[in-house]
TORKOL-4160 file (C-alpha; in steps of 0.2 Angstrom, whole numbers, padded with zeros to 4 digits, m for minus):
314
<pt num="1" X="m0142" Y="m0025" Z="0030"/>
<pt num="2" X="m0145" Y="m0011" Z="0042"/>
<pt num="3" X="m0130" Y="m0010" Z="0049"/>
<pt num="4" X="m0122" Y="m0003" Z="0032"/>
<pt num="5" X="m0131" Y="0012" Z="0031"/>
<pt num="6" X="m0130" Y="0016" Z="0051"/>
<pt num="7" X="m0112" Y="0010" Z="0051"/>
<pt num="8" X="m0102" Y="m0005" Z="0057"/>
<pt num="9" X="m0094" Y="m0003" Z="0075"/>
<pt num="10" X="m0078" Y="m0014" Z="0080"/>
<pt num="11" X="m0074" Y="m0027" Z="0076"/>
<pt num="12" X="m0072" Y="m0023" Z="0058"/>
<pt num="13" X="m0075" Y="m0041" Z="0050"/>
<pt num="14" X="m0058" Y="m0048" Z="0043"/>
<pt num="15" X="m0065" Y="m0052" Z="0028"/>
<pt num="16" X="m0071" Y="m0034" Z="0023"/>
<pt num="17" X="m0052" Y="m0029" Z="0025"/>
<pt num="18" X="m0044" Y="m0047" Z="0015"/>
<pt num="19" X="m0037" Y="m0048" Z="0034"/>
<pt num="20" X="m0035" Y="m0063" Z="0045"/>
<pt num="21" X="m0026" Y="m0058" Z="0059"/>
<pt num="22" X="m0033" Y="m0044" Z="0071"/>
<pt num="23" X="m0018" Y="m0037" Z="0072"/>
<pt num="24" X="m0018" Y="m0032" Z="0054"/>
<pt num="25" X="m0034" Y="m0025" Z="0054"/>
<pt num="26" X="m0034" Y="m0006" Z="0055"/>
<pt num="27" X="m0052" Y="0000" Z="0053"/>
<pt num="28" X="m0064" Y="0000" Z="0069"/>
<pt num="29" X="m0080" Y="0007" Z="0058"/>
<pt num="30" X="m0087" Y="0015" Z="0047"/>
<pt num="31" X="m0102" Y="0028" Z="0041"/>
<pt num="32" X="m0110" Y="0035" Z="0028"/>
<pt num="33" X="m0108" Y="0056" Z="0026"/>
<pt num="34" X="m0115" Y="0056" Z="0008"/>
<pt num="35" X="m0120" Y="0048" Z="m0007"/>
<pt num="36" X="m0102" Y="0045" Z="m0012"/>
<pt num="37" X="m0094" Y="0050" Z="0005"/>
<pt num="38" X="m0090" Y="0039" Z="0018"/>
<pt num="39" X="m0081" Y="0040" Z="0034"/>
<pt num="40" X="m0070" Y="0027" Z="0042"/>
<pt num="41" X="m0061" Y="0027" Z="0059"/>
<pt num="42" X="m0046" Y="0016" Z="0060"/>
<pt num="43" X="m0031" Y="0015" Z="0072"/>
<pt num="44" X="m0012" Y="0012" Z="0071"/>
<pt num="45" X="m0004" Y="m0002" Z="0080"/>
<pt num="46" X="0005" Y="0003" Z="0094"/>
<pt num="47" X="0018" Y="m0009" Z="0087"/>
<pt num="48" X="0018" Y="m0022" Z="0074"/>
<pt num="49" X="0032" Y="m0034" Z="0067"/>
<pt num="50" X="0031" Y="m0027" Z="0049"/>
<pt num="51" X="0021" Y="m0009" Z="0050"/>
<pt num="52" X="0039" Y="m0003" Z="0062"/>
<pt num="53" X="0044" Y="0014" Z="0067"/>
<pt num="54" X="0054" Y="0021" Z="0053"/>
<pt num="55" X="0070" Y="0029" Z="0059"/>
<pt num="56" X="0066" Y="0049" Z="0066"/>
<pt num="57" X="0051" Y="0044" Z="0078"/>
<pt num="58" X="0039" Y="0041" Z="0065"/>
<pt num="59" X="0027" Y="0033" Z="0060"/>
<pt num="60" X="0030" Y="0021" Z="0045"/>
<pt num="61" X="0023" Y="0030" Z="0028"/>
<pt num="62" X="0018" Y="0013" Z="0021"/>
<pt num="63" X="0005" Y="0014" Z="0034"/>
<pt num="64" X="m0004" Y="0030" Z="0024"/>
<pt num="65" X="m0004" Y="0017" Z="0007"/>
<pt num="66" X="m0013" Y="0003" Z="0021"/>
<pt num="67" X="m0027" Y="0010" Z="0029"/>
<pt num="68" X="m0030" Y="0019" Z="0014"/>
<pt num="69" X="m0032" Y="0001" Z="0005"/>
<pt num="70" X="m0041" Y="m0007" Z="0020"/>
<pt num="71" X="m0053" Y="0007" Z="0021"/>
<pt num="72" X="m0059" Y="0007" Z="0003"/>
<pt num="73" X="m0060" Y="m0013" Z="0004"/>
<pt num="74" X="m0071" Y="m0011" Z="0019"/>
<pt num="75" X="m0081" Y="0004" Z="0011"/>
<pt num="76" X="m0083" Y="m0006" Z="m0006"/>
<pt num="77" X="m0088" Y="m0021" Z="0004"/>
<pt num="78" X="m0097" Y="m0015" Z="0018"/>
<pt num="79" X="m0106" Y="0002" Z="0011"/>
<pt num="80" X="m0108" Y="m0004" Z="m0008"/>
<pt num="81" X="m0112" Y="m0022" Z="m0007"/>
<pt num="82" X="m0097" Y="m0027" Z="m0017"/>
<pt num="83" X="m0096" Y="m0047" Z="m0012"/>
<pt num="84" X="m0082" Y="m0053" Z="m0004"/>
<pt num="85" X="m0077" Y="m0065" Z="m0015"/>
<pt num="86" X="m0075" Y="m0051" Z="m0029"/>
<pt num="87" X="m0056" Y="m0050" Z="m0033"/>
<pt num="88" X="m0050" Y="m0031" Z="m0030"/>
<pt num="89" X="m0037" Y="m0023" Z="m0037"/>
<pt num="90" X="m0029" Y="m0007" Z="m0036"/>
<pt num="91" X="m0021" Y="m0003" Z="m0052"/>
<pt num="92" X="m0012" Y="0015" Z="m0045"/>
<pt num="93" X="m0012" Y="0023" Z="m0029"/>
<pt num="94" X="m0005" Y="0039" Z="m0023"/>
<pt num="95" X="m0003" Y="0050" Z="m0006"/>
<pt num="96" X="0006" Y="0064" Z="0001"/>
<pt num="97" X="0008" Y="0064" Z="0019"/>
<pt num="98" X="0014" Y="0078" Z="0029"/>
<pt num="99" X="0031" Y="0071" Z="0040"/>
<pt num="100" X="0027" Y="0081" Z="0055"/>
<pt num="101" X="0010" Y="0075" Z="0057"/>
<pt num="102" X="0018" Y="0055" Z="0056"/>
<pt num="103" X="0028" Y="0058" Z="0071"/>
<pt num="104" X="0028" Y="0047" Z="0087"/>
<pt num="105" X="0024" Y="0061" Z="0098"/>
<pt num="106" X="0013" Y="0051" Z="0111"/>
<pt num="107" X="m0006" Y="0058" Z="0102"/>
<pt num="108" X="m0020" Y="0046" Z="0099"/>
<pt num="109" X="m0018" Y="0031" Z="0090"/>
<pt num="110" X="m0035" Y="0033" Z="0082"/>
<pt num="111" X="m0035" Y="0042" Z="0062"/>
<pt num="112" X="m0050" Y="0047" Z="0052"/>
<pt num="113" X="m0051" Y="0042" Z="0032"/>
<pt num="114" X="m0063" Y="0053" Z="0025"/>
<pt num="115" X="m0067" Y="0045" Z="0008"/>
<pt num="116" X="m0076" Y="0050" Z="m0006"/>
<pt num="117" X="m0080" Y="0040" Z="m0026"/>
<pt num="118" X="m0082" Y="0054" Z="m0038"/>
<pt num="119" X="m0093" Y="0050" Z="m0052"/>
<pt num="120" X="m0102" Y="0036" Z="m0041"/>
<pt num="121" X="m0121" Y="0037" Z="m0039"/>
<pt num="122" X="m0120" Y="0028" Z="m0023"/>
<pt num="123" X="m0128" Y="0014" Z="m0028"/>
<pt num="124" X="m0124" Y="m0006" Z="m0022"/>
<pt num="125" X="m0124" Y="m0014" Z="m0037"/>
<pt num="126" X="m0110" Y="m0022" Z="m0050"/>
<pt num="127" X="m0097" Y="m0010" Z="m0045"/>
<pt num="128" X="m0083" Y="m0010" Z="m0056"/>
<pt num="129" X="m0072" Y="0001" Z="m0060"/>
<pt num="130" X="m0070" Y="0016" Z="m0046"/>
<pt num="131" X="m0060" Y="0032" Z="m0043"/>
<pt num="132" X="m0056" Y="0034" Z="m0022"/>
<pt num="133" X="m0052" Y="0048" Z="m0017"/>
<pt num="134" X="m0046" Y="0048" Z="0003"/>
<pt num="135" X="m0041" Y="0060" Z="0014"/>
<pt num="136" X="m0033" Y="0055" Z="0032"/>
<pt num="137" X="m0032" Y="0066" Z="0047"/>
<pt num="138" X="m0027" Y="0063" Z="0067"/>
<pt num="139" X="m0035" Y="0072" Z="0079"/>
<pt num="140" X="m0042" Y="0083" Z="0069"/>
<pt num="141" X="m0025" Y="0088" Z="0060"/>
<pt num="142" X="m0022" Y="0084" Z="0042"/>
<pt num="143" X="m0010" Y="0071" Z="0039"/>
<pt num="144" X="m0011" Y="0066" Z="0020"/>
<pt num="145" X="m0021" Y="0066" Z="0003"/>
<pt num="146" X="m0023" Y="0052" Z="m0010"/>
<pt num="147" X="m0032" Y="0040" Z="m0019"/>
<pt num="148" X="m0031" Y="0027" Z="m0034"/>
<pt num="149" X="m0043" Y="0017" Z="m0046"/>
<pt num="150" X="m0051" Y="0002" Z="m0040"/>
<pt num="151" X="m0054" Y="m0014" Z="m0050"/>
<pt num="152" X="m0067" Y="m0027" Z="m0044"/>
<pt num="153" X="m0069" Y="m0044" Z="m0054"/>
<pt num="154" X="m0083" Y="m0056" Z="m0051"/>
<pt num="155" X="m0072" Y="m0073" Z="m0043"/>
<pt num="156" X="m0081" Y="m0084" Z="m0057"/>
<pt num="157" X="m0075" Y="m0069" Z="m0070"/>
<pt num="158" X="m0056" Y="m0068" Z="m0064"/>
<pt num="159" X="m0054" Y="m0086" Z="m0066"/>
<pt num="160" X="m0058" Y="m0086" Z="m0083"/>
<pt num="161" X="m0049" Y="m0073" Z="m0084"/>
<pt num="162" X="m0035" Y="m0078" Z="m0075"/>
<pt num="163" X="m0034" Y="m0099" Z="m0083"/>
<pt num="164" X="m0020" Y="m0106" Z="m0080"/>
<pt num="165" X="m0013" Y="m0095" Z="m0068"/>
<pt num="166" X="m0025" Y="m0099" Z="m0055"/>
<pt num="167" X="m0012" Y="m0116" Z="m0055"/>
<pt num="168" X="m0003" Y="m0104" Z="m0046"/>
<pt num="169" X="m0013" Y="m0101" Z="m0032"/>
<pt num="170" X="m0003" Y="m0110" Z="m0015"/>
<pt num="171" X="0012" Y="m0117" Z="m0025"/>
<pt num="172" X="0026" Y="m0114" Z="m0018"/>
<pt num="173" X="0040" Y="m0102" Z="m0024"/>
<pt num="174" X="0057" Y="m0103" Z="m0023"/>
<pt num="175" X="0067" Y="m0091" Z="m0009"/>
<pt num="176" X="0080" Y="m0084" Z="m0014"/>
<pt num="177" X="0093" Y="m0078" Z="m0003"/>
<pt num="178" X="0089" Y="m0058" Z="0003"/>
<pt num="179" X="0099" Y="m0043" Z="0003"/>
<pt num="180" X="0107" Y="m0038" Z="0019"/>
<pt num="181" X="0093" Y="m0032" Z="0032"/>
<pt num="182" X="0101" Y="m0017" Z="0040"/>
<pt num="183" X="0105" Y="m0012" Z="0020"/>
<pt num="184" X="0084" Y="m0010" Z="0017"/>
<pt num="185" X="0081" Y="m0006" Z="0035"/>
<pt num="186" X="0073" Y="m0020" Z="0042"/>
<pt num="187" X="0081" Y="m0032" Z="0057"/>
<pt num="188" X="0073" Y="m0046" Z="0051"/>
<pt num="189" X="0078" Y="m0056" Z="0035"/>
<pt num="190" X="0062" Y="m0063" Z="0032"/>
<pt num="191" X="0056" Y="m0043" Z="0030"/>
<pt num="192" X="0068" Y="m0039" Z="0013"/>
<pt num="193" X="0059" Y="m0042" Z="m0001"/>
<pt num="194" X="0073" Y="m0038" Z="m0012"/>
<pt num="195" X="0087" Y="m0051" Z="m0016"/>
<pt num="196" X="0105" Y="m0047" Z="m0025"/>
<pt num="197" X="0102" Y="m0043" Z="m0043"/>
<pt num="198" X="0116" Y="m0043" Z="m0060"/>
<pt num="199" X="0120" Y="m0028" Z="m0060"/>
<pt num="200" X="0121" Y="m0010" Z="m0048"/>
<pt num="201" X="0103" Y="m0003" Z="m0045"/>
<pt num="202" X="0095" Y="m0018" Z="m0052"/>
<pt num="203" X="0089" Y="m0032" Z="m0037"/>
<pt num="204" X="0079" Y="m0048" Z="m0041"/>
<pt num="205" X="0058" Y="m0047" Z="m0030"/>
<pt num="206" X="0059" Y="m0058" Z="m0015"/>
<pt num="207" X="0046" Y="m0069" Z="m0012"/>
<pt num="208" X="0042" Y="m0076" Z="0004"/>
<pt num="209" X="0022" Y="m0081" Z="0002"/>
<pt num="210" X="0024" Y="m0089" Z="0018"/>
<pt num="211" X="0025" Y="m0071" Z="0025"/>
<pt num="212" X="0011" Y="m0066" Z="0037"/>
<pt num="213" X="0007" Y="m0051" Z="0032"/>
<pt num="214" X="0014" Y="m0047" Z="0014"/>
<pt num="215" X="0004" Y="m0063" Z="0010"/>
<pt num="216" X="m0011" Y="m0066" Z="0022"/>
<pt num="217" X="m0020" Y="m0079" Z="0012"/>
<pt num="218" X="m0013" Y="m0088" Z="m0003"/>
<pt num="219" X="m0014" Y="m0077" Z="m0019"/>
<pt num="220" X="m0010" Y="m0081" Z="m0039"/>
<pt num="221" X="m0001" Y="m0065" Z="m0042"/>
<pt num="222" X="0011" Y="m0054" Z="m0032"/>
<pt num="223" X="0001" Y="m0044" Z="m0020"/>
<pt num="224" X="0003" Y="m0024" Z="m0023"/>
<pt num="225" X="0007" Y="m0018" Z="m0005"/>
<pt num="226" X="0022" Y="m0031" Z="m0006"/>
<pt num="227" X="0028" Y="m0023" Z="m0024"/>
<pt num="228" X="0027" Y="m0005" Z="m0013"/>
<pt num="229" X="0039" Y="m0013" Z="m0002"/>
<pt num="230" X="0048" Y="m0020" Z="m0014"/>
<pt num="231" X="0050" Y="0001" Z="m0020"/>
<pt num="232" X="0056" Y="0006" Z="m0003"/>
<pt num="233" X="0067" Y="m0005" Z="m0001"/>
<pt num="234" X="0076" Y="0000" Z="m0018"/>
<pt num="235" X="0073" Y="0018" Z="m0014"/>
<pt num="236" X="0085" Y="0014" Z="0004"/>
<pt num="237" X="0096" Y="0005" Z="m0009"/>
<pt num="238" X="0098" Y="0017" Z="m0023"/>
<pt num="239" X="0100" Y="0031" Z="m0010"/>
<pt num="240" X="0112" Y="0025" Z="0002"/>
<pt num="241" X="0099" Y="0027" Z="0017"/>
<pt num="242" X="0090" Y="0019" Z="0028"/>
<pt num="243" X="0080" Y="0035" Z="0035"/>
<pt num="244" X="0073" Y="0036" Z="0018"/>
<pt num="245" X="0055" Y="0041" Z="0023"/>
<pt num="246" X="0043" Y="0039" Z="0007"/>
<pt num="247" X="0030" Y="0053" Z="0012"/>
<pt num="248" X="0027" Y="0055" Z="m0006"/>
<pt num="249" X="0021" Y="0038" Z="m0015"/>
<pt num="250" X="0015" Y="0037" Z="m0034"/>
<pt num="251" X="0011" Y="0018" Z="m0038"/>
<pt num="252" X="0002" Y="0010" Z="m0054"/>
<pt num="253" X="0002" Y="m0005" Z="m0061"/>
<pt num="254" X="0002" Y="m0009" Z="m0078"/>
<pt num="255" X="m0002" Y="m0030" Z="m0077"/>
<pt num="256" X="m0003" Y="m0041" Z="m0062"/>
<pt num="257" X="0016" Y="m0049" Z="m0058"/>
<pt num="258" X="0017" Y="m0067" Z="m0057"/>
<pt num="259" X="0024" Y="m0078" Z="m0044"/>
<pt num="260" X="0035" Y="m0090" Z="m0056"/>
<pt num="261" X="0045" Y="m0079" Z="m0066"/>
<pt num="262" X="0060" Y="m0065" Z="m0058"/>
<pt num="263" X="0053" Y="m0048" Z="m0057"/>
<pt num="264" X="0067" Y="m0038" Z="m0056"/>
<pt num="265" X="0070" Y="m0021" Z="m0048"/>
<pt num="266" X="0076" Y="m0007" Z="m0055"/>
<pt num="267" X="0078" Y="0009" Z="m0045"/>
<pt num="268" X="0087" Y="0027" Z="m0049"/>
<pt num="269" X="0085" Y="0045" Z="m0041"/>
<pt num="270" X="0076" Y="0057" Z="m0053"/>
<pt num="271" X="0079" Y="0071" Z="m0041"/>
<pt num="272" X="0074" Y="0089" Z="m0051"/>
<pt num="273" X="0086" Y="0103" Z="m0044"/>
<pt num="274" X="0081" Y="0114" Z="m0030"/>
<pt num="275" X="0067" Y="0101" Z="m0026"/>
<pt num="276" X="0067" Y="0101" Z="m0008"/>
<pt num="277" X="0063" Y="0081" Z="m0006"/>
<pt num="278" X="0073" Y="0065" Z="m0013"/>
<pt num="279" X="0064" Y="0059" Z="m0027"/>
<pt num="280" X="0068" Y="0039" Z="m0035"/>
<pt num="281" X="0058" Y="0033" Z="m0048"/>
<pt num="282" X="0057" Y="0012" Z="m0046"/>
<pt num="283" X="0054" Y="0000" Z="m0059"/>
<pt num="284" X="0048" Y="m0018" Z="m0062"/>
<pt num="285" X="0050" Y="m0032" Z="m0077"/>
<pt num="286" X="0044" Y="m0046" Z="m0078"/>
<pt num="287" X="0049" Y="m0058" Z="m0094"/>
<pt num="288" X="0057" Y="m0042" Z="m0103"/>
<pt num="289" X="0039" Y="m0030" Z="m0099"/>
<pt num="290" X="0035" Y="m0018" Z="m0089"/>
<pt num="291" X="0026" Y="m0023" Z="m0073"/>
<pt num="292" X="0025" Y="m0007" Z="m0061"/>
<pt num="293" X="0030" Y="0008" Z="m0058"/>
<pt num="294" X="0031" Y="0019" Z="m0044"/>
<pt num="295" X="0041" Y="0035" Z="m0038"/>
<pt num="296" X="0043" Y="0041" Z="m0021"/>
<pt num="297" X="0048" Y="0055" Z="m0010"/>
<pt num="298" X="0056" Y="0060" Z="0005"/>
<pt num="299" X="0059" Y="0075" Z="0014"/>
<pt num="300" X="0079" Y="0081" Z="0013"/>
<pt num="301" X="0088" Y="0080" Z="0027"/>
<pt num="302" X="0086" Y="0098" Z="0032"/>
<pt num="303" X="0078" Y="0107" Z="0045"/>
<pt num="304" X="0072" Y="0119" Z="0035"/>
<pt num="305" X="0060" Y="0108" Z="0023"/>
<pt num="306" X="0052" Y="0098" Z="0035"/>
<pt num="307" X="0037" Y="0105" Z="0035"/>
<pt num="308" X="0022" Y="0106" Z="0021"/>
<pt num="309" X="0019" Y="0089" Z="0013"/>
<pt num="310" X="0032" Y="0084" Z="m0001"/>
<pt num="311" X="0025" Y="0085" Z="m0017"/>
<pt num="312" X="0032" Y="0073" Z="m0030"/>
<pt num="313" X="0039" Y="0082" Z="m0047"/>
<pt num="314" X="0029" Y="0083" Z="m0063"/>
C-alpha cells in the first residue's frame, strides 16, 4: 500500500497497536527516515484511568515501556508488512528516561520515537526475529533510550506451538483478593496486580483478565506490560514507597507465564553503594521455574541526583 512508504496519519488503526480503545492508542503516524529507520509521532493522554500521574508531577515511567511497544507493533505491522494476525512478542526490553524531561510541566503532549532495526535490510518479508532500538524525545529534548528483541509467530505456527494452551484463551481465572491499593500506589483495587504472598517480599500475580487495558482482548498467556506492573508494584512494596519512579527498567522474559498456575512475585533491593538511584531486582516463578526477570531504577530522593538519566548497575 502507498500509504506505508509516505506514512499513515491519525487515526492510527487499533489493530496495528493490539488496541481497541482510542484511548489506549498512543501513536498518530508514522514515516519512513531510512532503510531500518523509522519515525513515529505519538501523544500521551492528558489523563487516563491506568497510565496516572506518578507522585512528583510526573509522568508515569510505564508510559516510556508503552509507546515504545506500541510504536514498534505499528512500525512492524505498518512499515514491514508483518500481518496482524502474527503473534508478537517481546522477550526483554529496556529504557532509561531522564526524570526531569517526564515532568508535568504544561509542554506538548506530542513525543517523537525515533526507531531504528540494526541488522535489518528493510525488507517486508517473514520478519522474525528483530533487534529495536528506540529513542523518545518531547519537543525536541531527549527523554529516554531503549530497545528489546521482538518475536513474531505466524497465528497457524503459535498454535501449534502453543496446543493445549490455547484452551486457555477466554477462560476465566480466578481473583484473588489484592494487596491494599494505596500500599502499590493505585486508588483503585482493580489496578493491583499483586495479591498477599506466604512470605515478606514474595506476593502472588493478580490476574484480572477482565481488566480494560492490562488485558485488551482475550490472551492465553500473561500479557508482558501487566508482568512490568506486576515489578512496580513489588518495587513500591520491597521499598516502602509509593513515589518509587522506575526511570530505569530492564525486563526479559525467559518463557511465556500462564494464566492457570500462581506466578509468584519475588522482589529485593540490589542497591550497589554510592549509586545514586534505588535499584530492586524482581522476580517471577511459575511451577518452581523462572518466568521473568526485571530490575528497576529510581532516582534517590535527593536533589542533587535528579538530573542525568539513572543508569541501572552492571
Amino acid at each position: 500500500m502507498e500509504q506505508h512508504h509516505r506514512g499513515v496519519t491519525a487515526p492510527v488503526p487499533g489493530e496495528f497497536v493490539h488496541r481497541d480503545d482510542p484511548a489506549d492508542i498512543i501513536p498518530t503516524g508514522w514515516t519512513r527516515s531510512g532503510d531500518d529507520r523509522y519515525s513515529v509521532s505519538a501523544r500521551w493522554p492528558a489523563s487516563h484511568p491506568f497510565f496516572s500521574p506518578a507522585t512528583g508531577g510526573r509522568h508515569d515511567p510505564v508510559l516510556v515501556a508503552e509507546t515504545m511497544r506500541q510504536a514498534t507493533m505499528l512500525v512492524v505491522h505498518a512499515g514491514l508488512g508483518v500481518p496482524v494476525d502474527d503473534q508478537f512478542v517481546m522477550w526483554d526490553l529496556y529504557y532509561t528516561a531522564d526524570p526531569e524531561a517526564l515532568a508535568l510541566d504544561g509542554s506538548a503532549p506530542d513525543i517523537t520515537a525515533d526507531l531504528s532495526f540494526p541488522g535489518h535490510d528493510g525488507r517486508a518479508s517473514r520478519v522474525r526475529n528483530l533487534r529495536v532500538d528506540v529513542v523518545l524525545s518531547r519537543e525536541g529534548r531527549p527523554l529516554s533510550t531503549g530497545g528489546g528483541t521482538i518475536r513474531c509467530t505466524s497465528a497457524p505456527a503459535y498454535r501449534r506451538m502453543r496446543g493445549e494452551r490455547m484452551a486457555a484463551l477466554g477462560r476465566p481465572v480466578p481473583l484473588i483478593p489484592p494487596m491494599a491499593p494505596h500500599l502499590v500506589g493505585r486508588e483503585d483495587a482493580r489496578d493491583v496486580v499483586l495479591g498477599p504472598g506466604d512470605r515478606p517480599g514474595r506476593w502472588q500475580l493478580r490476574i484480572n483478565t477482565a481488566h480494560p487495558t492490562l488485558f485488551r482482548r482475550p490472551n492465553d498467556h500473561v500479557p508482558g506490560m501487566l508482568l512490568l506492573e506486576a515489578a512496580r508494584q513489588a518495587a513500591m512494596l520491597e521499598t516502602g514507597s509509593t513515589d518509587y519512579l522506575p526511570v530505569g527498567m530492564e525486563l526479559s522474559f525467559s518463557r511465556y507465564v500462564e494464566l492457570d498456575t500462581p506466578c509468584w512475585i519475588e522482589a529485593e533491593t540490589v542497591t550497589a553503594p554510592g549509586e545514586p538511584a534505588t535499584t530492586v531486582r524482581v522476580t517471577g516463578h511459575q511451577d518452581g521455574d523462572p518466568v521473568f526477570l526485571c530490575t528497576l531504577a529510581s532516582p534517590s530522593r535527593e536533589p542533587a541526583v535528579a538530573g542525568p538519566c539513572v543508569r541501572l548497575a552492571g
